[in-house]
TIMARVEX-784219 format. One record per atom (N, C-alpha, C): x, y, z; residue in one letter. Coordinates in steps of 0.001 Angstrom, whole numbers, padded with zeros to 6 digits, always signed. Layout:
<rodrens>
XYZA;...
</rodrens>
This chain:
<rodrens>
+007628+084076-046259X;+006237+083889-046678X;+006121+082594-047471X;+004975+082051-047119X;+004837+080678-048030X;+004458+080792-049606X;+005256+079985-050355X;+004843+080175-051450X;+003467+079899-051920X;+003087+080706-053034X;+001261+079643-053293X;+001598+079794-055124X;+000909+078529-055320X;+000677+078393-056823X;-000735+077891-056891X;-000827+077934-058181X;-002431+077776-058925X;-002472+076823-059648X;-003367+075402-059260X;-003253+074534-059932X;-004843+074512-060851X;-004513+074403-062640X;-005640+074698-063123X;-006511+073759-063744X;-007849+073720-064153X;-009078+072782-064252X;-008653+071879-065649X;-008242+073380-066425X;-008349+072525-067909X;-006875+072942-068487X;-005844+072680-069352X;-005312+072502-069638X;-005569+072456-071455X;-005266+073502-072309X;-005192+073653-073700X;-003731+073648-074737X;-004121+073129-075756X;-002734+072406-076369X;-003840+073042-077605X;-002559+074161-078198X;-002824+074913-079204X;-001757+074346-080452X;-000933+073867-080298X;-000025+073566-080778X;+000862+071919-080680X;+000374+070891-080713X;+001588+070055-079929X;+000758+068791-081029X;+000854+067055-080429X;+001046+066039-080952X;-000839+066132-081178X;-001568+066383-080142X;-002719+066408-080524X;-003165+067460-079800X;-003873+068318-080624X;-004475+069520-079936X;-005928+069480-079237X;-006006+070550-078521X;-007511+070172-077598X;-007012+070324-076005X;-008219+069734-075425X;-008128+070198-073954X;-008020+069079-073331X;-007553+069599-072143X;-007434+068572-071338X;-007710+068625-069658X;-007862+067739-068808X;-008301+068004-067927X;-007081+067566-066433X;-006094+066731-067276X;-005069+066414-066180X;-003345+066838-066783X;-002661+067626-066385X;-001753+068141-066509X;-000516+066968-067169X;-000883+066054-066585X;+000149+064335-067198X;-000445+064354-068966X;-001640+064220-069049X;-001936+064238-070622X;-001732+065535-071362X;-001427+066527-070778X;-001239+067199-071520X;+000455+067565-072164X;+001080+067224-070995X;+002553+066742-071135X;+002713+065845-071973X;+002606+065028-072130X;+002621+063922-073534X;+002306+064459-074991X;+001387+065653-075076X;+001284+065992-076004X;+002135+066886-076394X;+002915+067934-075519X;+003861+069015-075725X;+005030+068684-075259X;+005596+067689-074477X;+006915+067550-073971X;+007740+066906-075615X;+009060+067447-075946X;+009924+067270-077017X;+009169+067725-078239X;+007990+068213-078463X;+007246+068995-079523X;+007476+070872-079374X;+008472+070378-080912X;+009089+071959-081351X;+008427+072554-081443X;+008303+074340-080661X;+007505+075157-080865X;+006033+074811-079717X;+005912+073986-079139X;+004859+073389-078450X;+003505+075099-078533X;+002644+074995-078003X;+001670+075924-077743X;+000805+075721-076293X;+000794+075629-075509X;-000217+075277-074202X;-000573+075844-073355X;-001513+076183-072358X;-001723+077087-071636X;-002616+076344-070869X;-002982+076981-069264X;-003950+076660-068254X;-004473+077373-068322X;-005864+076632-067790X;-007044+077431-067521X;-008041+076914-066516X;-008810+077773-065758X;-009388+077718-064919X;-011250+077315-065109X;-011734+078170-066321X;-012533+078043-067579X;-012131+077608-068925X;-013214+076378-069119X;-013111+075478-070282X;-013137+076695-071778X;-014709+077189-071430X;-014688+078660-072525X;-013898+079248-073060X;-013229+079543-071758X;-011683+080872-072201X;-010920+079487-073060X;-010268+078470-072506X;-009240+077476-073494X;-009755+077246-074982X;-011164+076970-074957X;-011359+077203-076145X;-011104+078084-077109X;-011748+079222-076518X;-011431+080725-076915X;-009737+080830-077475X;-009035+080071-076474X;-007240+080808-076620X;-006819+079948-077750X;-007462+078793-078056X;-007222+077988-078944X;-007133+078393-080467X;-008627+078812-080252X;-008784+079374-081564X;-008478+080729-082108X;-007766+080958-080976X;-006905+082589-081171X;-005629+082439-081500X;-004873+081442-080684X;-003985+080246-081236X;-003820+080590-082946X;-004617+079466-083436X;-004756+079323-084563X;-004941+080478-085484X;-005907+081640-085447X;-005853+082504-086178X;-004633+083220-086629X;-004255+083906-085182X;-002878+084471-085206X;-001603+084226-085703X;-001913+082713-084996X;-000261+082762-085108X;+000012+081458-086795X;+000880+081627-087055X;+001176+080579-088680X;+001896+079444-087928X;+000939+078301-088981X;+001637+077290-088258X;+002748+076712-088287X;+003785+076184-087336X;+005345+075963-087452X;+005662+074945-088682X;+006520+075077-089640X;+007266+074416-090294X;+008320+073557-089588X;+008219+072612-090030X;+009463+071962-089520X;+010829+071868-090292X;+012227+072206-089579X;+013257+072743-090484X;+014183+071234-089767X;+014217+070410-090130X;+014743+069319-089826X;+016356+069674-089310X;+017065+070590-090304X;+018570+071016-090103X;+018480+071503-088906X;+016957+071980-088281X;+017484+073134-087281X;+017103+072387-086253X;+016690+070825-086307X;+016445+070244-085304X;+017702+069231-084931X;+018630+069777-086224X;+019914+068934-085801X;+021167+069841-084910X;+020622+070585-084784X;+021616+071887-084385X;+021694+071418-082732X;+022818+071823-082431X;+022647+071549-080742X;+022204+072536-079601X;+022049+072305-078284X;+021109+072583-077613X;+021440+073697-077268X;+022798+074001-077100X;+023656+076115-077027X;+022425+076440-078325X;+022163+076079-079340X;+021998+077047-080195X;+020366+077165-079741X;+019852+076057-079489X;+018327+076662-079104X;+018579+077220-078346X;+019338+077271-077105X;+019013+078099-075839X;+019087+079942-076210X;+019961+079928-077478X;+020211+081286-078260X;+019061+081771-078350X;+017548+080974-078739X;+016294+081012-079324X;+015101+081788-078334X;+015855+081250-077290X;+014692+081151-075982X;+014811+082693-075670X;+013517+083326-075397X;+013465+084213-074959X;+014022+084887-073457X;+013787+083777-072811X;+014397+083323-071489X;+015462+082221-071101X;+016306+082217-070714X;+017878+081096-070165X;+017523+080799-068900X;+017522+079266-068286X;+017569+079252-067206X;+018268+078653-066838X;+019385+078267-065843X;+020241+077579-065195X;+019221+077417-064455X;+019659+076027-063128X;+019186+075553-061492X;+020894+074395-061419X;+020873+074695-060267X;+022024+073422-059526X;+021689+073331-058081X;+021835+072264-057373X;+021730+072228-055882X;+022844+071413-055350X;+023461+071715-054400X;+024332+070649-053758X;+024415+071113-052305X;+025702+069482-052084X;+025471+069161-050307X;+026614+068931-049763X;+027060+068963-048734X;+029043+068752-048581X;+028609+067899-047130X;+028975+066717-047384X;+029249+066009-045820X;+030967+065738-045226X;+030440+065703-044369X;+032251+065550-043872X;+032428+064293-042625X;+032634+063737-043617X;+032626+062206-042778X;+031731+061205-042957X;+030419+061164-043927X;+029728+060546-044221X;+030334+059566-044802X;+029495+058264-044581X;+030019+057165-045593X;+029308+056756-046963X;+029371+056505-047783X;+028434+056032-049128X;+027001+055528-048269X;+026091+056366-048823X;+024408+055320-048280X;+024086+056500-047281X;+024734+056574-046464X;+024799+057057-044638X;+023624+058289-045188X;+022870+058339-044191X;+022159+060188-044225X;+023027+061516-044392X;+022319+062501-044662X;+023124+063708-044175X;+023231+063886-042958X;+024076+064574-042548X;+024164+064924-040954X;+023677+066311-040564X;+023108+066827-039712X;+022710+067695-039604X;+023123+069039-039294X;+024290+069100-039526X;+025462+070164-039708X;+026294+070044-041282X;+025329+069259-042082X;+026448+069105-043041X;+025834+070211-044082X;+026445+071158-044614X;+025797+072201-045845X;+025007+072339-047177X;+024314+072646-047307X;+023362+072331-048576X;+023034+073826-049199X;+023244+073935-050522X;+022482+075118-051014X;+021677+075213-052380X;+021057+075495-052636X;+020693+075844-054393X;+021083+076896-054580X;+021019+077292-056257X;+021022+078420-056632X;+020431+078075-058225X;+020209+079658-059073X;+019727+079770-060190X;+020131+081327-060878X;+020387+080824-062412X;+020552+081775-063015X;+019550+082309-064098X;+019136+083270-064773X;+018349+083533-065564X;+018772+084810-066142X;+018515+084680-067438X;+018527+085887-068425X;+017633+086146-069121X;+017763+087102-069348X;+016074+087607-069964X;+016051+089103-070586X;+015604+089596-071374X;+016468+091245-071769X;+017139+091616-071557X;+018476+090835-071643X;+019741+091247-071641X;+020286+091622-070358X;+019792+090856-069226X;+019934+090743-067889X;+020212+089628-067621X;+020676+089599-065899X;+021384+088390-065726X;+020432+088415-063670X;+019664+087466-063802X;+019239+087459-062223X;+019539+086385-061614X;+020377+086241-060593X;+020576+084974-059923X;+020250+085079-058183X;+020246+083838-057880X;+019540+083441-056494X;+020260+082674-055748X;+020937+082580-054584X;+020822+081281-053970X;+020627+081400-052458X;+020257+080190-052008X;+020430+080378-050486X;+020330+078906-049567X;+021123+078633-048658X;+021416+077223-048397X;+020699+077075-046708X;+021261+076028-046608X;+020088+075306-045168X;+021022+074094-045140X;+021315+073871-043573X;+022142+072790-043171X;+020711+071335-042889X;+021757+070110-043396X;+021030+068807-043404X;+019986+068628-044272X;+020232+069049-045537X;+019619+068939-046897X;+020411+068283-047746X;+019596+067572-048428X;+020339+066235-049051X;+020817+067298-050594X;+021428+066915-051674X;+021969+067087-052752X;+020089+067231-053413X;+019515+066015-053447X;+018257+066431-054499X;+017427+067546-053756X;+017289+067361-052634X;+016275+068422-051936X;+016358+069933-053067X;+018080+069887-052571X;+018308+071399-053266X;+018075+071700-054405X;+018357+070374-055642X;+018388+070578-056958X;+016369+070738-056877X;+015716+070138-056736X;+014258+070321-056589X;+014180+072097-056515X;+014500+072527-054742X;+014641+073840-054330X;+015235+075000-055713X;+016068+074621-055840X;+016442+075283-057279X;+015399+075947-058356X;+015228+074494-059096X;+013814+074688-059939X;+012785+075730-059301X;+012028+074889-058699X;+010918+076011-057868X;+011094+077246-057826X;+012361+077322-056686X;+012654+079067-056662X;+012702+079818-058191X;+013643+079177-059023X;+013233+079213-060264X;+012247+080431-060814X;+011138+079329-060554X;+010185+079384-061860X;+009040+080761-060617X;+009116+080071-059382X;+008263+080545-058559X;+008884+082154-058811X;+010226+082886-059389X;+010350+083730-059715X;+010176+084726-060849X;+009860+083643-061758X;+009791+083901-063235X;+008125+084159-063017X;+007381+083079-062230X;+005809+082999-062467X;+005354+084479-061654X;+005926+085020-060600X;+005924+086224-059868X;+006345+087722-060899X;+007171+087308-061847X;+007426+088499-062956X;+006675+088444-064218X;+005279+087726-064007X;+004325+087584-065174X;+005425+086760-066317X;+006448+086256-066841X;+006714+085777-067445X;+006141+084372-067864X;+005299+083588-068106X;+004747+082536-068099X;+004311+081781-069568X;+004334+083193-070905X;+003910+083021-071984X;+005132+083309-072534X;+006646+083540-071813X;+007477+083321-072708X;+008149+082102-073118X;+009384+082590-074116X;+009555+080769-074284X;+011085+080655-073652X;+010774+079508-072443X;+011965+079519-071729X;+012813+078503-071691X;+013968+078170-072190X;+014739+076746-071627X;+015547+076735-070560X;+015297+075832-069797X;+015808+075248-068276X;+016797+074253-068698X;+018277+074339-068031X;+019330+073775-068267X;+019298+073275-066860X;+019352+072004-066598X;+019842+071016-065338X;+020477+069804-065435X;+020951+070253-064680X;+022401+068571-064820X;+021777+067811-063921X;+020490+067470-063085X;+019855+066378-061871X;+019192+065999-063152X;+019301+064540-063356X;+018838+063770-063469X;+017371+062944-062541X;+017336+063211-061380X;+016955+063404-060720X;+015467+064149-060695X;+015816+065726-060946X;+014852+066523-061168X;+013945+066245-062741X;+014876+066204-064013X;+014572+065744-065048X;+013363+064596-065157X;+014258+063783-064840X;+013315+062413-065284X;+012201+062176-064161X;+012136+062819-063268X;+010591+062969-062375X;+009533+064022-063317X;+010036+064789-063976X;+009224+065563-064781X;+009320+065272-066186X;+010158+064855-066957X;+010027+064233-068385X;+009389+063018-067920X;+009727+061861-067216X;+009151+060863-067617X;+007987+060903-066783X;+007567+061997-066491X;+005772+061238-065648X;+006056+060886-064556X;+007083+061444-064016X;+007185+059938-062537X;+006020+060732-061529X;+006490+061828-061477X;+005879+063141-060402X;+004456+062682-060624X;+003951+062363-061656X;+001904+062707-061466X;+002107+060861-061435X;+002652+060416-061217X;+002549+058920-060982X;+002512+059080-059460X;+003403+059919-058575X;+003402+059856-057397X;+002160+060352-056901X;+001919+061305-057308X;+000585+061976-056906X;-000546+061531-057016X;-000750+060399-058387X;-001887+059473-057999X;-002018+058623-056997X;-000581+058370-056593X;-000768+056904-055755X;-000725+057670-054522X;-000849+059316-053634X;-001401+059612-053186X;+000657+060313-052402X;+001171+060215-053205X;+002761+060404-053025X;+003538+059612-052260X;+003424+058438-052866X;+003679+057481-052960X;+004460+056720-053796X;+005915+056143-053880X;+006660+055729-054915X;+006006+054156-055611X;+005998+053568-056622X;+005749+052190-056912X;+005986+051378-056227X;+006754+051782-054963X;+007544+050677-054484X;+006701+050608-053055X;+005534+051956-052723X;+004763+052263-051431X;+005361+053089-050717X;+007047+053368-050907X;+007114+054415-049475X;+006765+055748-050044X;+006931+056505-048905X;+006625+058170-048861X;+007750+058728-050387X;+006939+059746-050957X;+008228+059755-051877X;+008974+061056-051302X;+010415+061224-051202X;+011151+062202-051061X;+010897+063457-051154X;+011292+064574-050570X;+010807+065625-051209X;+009037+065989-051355X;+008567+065203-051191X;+007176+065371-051472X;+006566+066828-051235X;+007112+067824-050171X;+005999+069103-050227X;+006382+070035-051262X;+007540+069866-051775X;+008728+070498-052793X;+007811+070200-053952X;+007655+068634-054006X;+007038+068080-055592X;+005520+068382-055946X;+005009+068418-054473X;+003324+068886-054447X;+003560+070614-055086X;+004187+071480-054893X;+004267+072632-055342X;+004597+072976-056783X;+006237+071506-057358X;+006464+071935-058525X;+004807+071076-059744X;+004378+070489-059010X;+002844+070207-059998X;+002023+071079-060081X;+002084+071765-059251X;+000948+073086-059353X;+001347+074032-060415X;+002724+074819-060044X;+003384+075217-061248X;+003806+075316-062350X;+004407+074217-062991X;+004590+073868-063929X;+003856+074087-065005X;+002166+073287-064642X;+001126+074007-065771X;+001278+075738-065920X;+001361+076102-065404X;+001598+078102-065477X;+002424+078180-067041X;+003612+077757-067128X;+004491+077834-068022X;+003760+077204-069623X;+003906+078251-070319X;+003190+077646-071562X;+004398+077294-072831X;+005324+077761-072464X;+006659+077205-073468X;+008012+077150-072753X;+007792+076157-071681X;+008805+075813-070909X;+009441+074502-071465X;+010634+074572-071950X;+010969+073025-072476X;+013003+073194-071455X;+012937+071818-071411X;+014120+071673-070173X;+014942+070819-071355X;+016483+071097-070760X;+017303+069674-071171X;+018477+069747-070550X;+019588+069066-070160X;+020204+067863-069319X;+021319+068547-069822X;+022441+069232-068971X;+023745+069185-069209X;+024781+068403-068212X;+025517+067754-068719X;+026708+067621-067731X;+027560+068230-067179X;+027208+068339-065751X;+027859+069360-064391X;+029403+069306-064654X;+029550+070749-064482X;+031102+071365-064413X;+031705+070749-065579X;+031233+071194-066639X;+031822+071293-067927X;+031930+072262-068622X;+031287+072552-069419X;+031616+073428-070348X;+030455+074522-070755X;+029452+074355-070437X;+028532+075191-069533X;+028356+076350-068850X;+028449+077181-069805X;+029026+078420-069018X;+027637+078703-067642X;+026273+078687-067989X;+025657+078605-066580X;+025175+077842-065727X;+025325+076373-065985X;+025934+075744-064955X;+026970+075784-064337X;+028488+076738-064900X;+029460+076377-063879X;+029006+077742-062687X;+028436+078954-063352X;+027785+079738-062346X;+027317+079526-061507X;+025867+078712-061789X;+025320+078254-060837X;+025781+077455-059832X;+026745+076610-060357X;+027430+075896-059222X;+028640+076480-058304X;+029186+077219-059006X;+030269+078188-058254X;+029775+079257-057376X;+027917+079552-057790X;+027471+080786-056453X;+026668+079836-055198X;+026224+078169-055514X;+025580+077952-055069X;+026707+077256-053626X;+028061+076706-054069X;+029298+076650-053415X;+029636+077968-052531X;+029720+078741-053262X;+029546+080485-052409X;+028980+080631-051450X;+027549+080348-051123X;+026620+080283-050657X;+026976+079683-049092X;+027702+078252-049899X;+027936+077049-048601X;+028783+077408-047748X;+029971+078465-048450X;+031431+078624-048144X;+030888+079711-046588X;+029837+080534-047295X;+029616+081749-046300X;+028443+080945-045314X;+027952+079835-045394X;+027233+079656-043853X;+027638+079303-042972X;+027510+079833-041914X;+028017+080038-040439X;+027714+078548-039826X;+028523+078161-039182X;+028792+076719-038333X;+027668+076598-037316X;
</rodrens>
């Protein structure tokens, strides 16, 4: 079945660098991306964001900042998060040269891990002649497209990924840069991945305390080496 997501009108920042509404999902990222504790939510009606705003505010006390605890490293926030997420994707060619395409027998899979009340749910599933990013993209999505399917959306979740790749298309803005220029890279060609990236923009707004950060693959990582050891699993068992 095809996936569907909900891409929404207005965009509210209860919590972050400047609060208020917004109407494009890129400005509202600037205000909550690396802001501790962030607050944000979509909306479909301007009314209701208002409304959540100032419910926001009543309720909840506003965050202190504990400077020590912003020196602490990133195992210990992930301790914090209500939700853990691993993603990894990879690709095995056999005979390729540096540059060369994939070949269309060559193996590709994602996979993902997540914890969440003291549970452990993981995913993967692979497809021959898929490049290494395709999958790490595929990853994410399946992801979240699982988390957003278990009403989880108002918890607070951190996403652990070693793609650089996936990262810096979504920390640095690149993704709603593509999408203005109609998906399109700076440079004019088609951008990669594009029906993958049209989906993770829709999504993304859903998540109201989703914050990501960057580990280095097959280290020390206890769910990245999972993820990469089921998403290898995966490759080992597809049929020729």
């Amino acid at each position: 079945m095809e996936e569907q997501t909900i891409a929404y009108r207005f965009y509210a920042v209860a919590r972050g660098r400047n609060t208020g509404i917004y109407t494009e999902w890129s400005e509202c990222l600037k205000q909550i991306n690396g802001f501790r504790q962030a607050r944000y939510k979509g909306f479909q009606d301007k009314r209701a964001a208002k409304e959540w705003i100032k419910t926001v505010s009543t309720t909840e006390k506003p965050a202190v900042t504990d400077h020590n605890q912003e020196k602490r490293n990133s195992m210990y926030d992930s301790l914090e998060a209500e939700i853990r997420l691993w993603t990894d994707g990879g690709s095995r060619n056999h005979g390729n040269k540096l540059g060369q395409h994939v070949k269309k027998d060559d193996r590709a899979a994602w996979a993902f891990l997540i914890e969440m009340k003291g549970k452990k749910i993981s995913r993967s599933g692979g497809e021959f002649g898929a490049t290494n990013n395709k999958m790490e993209v595929m990853a994410l999505l399946r992801a979240l497209t699982y988390l957003n399917e278990n009403h989880c959306q108002e918890k607070s979740i951190l996403a652990t990924l070693d793609s650089r790749y996936v990262l810096d298309a979504i920390q640095k803005k690149w993704v709603f840069g593509w999408k203005k220029r109609g998906w399109k890279t700076s440079a004019g060609t088609e951008v990669a991945n594009k029906e993958l990236w049209m989906k993770m923009v829709a999504i993304l707004p859903q998540f109201s305390r989703l914050t990501f950060q960057w580990t280095k693959g097959h280290q020390k990582n206890e769910g990245n080496i999972f993820v990469d050891q089921l998403l290898n699993q995966t490759m080992d068992e597809m049929d020729e």
